[in-house]
C-alpha positions as CSV (number, residue, x, y, z in Angstrom):
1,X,2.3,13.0,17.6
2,X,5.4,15.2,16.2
3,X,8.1,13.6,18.8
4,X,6.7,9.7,18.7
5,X,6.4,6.8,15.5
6,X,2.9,5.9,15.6
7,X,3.2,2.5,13.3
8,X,-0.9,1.8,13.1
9,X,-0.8,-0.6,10.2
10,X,1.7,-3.3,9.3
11,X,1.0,-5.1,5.7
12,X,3.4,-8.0,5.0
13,X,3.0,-8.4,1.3
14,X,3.5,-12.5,0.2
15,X,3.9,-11.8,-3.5
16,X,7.1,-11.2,-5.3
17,X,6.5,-7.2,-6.3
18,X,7.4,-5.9,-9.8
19,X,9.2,-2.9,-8.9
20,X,12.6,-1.7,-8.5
21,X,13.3,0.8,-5.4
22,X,16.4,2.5,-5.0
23,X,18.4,2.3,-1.9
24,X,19.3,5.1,0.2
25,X,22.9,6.3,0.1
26,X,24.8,5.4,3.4
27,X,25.3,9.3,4.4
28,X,21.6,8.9,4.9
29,X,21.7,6.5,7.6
30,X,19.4,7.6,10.5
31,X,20.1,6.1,14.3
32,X,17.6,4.2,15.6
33,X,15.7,5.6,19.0
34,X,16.8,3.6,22.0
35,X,13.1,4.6,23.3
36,X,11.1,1.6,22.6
37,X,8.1,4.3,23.5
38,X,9.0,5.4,19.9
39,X,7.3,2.9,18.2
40,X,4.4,2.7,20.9
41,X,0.6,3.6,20.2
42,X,-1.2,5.4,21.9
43,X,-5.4,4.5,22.9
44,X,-6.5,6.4,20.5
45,X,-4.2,5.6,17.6
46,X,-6.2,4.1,14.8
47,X,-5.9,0.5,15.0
48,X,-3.8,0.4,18.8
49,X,-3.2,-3.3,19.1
50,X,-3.1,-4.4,16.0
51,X,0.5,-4.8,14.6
52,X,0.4,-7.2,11.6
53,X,-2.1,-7.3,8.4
54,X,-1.9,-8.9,4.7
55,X,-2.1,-7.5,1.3
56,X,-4.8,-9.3,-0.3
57,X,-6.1,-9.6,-4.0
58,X,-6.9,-13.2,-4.0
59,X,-5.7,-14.6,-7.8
60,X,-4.8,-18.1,-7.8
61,X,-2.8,-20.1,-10.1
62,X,-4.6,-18.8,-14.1
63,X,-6.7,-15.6,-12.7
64,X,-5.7,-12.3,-12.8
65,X,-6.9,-8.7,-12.9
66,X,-7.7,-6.4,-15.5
67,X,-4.8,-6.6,-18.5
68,X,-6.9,-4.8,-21.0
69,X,-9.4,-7.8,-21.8
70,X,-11.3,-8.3,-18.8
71,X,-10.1,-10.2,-15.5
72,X,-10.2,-13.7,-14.0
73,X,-11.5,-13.1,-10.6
74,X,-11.7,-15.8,-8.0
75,X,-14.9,-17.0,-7.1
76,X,-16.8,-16.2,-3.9
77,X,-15.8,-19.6,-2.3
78,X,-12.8,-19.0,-3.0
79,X,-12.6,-15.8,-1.4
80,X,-13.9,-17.0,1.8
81,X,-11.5,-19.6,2.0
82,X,-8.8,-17.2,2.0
83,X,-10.5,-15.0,4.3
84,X,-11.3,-18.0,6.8
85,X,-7.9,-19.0,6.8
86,X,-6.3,-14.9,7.8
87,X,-9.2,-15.0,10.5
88,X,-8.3,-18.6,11.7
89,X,-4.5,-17.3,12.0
90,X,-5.0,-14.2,13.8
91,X,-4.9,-11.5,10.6
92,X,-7.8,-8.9,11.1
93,X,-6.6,-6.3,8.8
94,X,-6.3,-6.6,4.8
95,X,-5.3,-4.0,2.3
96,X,-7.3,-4.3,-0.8
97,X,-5.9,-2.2,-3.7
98,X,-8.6,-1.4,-5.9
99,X,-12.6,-1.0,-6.3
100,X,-13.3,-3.3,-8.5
101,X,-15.2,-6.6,-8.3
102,X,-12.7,-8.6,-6.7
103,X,-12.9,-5.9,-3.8
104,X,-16.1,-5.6,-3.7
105,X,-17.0,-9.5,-3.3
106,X,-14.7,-9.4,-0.4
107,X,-16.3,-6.5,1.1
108,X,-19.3,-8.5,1.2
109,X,-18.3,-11.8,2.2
110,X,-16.9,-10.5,5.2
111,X,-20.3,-8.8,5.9
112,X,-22.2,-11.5,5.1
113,X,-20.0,-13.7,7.1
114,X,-19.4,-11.6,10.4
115,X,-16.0,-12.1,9.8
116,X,-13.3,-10.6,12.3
117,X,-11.9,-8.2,9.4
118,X,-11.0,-4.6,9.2
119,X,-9.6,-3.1,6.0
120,X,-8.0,-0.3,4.1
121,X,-9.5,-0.1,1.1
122,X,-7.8,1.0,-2.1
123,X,-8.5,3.3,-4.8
124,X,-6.5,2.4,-7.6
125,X,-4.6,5.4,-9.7
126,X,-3.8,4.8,-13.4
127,X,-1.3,6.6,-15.5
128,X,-2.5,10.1,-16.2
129,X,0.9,10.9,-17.3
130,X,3.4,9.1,-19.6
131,X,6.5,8.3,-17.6
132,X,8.5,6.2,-20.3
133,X,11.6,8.3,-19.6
134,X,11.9,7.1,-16.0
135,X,10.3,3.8,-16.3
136,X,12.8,0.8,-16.5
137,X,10.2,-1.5,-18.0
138,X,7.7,1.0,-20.4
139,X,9.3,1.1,-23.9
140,X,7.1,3.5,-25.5
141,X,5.1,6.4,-24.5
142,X,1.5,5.7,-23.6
143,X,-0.8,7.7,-25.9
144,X,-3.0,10.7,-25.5
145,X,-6.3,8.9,-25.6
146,X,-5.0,6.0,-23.2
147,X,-4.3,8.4,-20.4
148,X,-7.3,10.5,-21.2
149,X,-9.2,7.7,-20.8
150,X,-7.5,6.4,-17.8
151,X,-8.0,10.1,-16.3
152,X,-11.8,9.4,-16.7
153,X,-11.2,5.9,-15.0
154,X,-9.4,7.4,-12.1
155,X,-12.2,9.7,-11.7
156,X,-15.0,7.1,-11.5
157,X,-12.3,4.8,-9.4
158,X,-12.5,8.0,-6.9
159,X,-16.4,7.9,-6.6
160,X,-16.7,3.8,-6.2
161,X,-14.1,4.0,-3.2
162,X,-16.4,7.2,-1.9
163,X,-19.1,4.6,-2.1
164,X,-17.6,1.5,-0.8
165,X,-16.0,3.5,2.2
166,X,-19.6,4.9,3.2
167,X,-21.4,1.2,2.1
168,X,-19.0,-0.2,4.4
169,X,-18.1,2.3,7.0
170,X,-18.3,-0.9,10.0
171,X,-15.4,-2.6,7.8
172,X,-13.7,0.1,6.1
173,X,-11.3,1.5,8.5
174,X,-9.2,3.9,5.8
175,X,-8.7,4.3,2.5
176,X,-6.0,4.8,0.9
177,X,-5.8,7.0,-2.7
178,X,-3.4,5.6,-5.0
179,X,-0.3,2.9,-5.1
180,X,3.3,4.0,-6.2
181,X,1.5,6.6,-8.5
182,X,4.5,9.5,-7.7
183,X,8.0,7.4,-7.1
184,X,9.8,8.1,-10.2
185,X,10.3,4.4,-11.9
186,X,6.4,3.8,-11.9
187,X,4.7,3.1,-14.7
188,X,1.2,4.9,-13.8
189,X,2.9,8.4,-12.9
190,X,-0.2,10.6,-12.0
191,X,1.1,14.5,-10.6
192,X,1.4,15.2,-7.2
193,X,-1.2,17.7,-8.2
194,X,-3.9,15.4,-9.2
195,X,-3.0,13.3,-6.2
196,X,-3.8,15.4,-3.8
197,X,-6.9,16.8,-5.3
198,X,-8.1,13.3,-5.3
199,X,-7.3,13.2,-1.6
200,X,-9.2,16.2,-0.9
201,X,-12.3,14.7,-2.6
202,X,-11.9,11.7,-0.7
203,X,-11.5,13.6,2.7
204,X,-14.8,15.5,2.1
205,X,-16.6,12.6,1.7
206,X,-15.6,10.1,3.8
207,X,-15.5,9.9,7.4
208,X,-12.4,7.6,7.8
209,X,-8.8,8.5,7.7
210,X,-7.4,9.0,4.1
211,X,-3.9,7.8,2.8
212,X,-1.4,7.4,-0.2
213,X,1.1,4.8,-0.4
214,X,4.7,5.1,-1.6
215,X,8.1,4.2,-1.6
216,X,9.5,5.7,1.6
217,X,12.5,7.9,-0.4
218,X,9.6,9.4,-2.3
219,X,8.1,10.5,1.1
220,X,11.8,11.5,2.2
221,X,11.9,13.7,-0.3
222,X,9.1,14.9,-2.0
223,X,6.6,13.9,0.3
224,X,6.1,17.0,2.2
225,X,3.0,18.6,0.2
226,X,1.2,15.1,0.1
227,X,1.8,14.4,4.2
228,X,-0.1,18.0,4.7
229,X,-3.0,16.1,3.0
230,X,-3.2,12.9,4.9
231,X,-4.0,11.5,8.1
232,X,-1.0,8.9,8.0
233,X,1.5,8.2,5.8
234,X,1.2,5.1,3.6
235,X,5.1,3.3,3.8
236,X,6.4,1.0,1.3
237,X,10.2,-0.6,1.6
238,X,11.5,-3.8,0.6
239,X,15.4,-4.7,1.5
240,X,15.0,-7.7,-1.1
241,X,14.9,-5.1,-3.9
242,X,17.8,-2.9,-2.5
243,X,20.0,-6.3,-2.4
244,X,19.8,-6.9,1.6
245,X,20.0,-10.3,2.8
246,X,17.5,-11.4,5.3
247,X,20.0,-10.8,7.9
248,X,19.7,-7.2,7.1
249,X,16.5,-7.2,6.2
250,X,14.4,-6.2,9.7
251,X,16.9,-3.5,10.4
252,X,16.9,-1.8,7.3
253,X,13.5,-1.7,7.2
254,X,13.7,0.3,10.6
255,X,16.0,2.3,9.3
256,X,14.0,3.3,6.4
257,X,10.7,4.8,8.5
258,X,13.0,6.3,10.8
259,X,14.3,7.9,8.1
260,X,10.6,9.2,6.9
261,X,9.7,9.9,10.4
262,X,13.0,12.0,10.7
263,X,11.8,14.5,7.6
264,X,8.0,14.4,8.5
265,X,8.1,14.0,12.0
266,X,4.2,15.4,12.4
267,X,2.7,12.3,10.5
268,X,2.2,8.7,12.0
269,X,3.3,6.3,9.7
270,X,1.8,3.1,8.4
271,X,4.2,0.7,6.6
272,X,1.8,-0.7,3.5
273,X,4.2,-2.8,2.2
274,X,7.2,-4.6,3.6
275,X,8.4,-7.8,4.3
276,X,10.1,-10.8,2.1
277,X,9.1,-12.7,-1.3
278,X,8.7,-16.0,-0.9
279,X,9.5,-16.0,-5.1
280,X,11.1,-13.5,-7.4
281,X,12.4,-13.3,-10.8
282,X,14.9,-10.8,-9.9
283,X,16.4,-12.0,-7.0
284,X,15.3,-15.6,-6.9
285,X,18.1,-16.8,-4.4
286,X,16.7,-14.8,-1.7
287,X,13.5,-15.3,-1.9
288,X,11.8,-18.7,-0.2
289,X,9.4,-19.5,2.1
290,X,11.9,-20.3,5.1
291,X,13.4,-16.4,4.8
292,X,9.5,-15.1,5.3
293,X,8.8,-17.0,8.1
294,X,12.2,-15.7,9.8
């Protein structure tokens, strides 16, 4: 696959993201292949024919995850409304981030329910590592028994997505190991070290294909060691955050994986996250409904 993009997995995200990530300086500007055989899959490329997905958590309006004292899941009717809808309009891939019980009720509705959906499950990474020096939005250090304990989590996080992956080896297609745990503004910094030893457990246990997701200039340029470990290469880039205008915004993005494809050309690549906020704090005039559906 060293001289072709082999895009497998294509998660629009719908949700305003939290982030910042940095733009790539202009002397970095990659031309795009005229070949449109570039971007083509091959028949036995993971998911060939399948070129759009959603990220999926399912909070509505009062629920949320985990913030330290306990979440507000959706209910299971809830869930299978959502799900219902992504089937009835055409979406047989989700990316679920974690392996918690949010994850794990979906898992099972779509078994339950023979519904038409694939996904890439998520093992969620928590800060081993304070990173308050690089992190725009973490004040303080986080302390030594926080990230001891979150070291512990991540281990036990590590063994339910073993589980889940094996449960639900019909549904599961990959897993991926980690989200925005090695791009330097995050605020649940784990080593590339401890990354990739979680990969390798992973690997050994699993039968599907393993990935991380990350920003794409953290795969530009540090990404190396990871993509040895990985079957694909989990893409993140979002043109709202680097100030493009929706104009801009499909190009860049093209722009951006061939630049990753460029320094780890032996890797196909699966853009994770992508796409345009239909709200946002930080740059609320672009976001809206009417730019997403463009």
């Amino acid at each position: 696959m060293k001289n072709r993009i082999s895009i497998v997995l294509l998660i629009l995200s719908l949700a305003a993201c939290g982030q910042h990530h940095e733009e790539a300086p202009a002397s970095s500007h990659v031309e795009q292949h005229d070949d449109a055989a570039a971007y083509s899959q091959q028949a036995d490329d993971l998911l060939v024919g399948e070129v759009m997905a959603l990220a999926y958590s399912g909070f509505r309006a009062g629920q949320h995850p985990d913030r330290g004292d306990g979440a507000k899941n959706p209910s299971d009717a809830e869930i299978l409304e959502d799900l219902t809808i992504m089937a009835d309009h055409g979406f047989r891939l989700i990316r679920l981030y974690d392996t918690y019980e949010n994850t794990v009720t979906t898992l099972e509705l779509i078994r339950e329910h023979d519904l038409p959906i694939k996904v890439l499950l998520g093992i969620w990474l928590q800060a081993e590592i304070s990173n308050h020096e690089n992190c725009p939005w973490l004040d303080e250090p986080i302390p030594d028994e926080e990230l001891a304990a979150n070291t512990l989590a991540n281990a036990a996080s590590v063994k339910d997505g073993i589980d889940l992956a094996n449960e639900y080896d019909d549904i599961v297609v990959a897993v991926n190991v980690g989200n925005e745990a090695l791009v330097i503004w995050n605020d649940h910094m784990v080593s590339l070290e401890g990354v990739i030893d979680y990969v390798r457990q992973v690997k050994a246990a699993i039968e599907q294909p393993v990935t991380v997701a990350d920003n794409y200039e953290w795969w530009i340029e540090d990404g190396a060691p990871l993509a040895a470990e990985v079957d694909f290469l989990g893409v993140h880039t979002y043109p709202a955050w680097e100030e493009k205008t929706i104009d801009e915004a499909l190009e860049y993005t093209a722009e951006n994986i061939e630049r990753v494809h460029a320094a780890l050309p032996d890797k196909p690549i699966a853009i994770l996250e992508a796409g345009w906020a239909t709200t946002a704090l930080e740059f609320s005039e672009q976001a809206s409904e009417e730019a997403q559906t463009r």
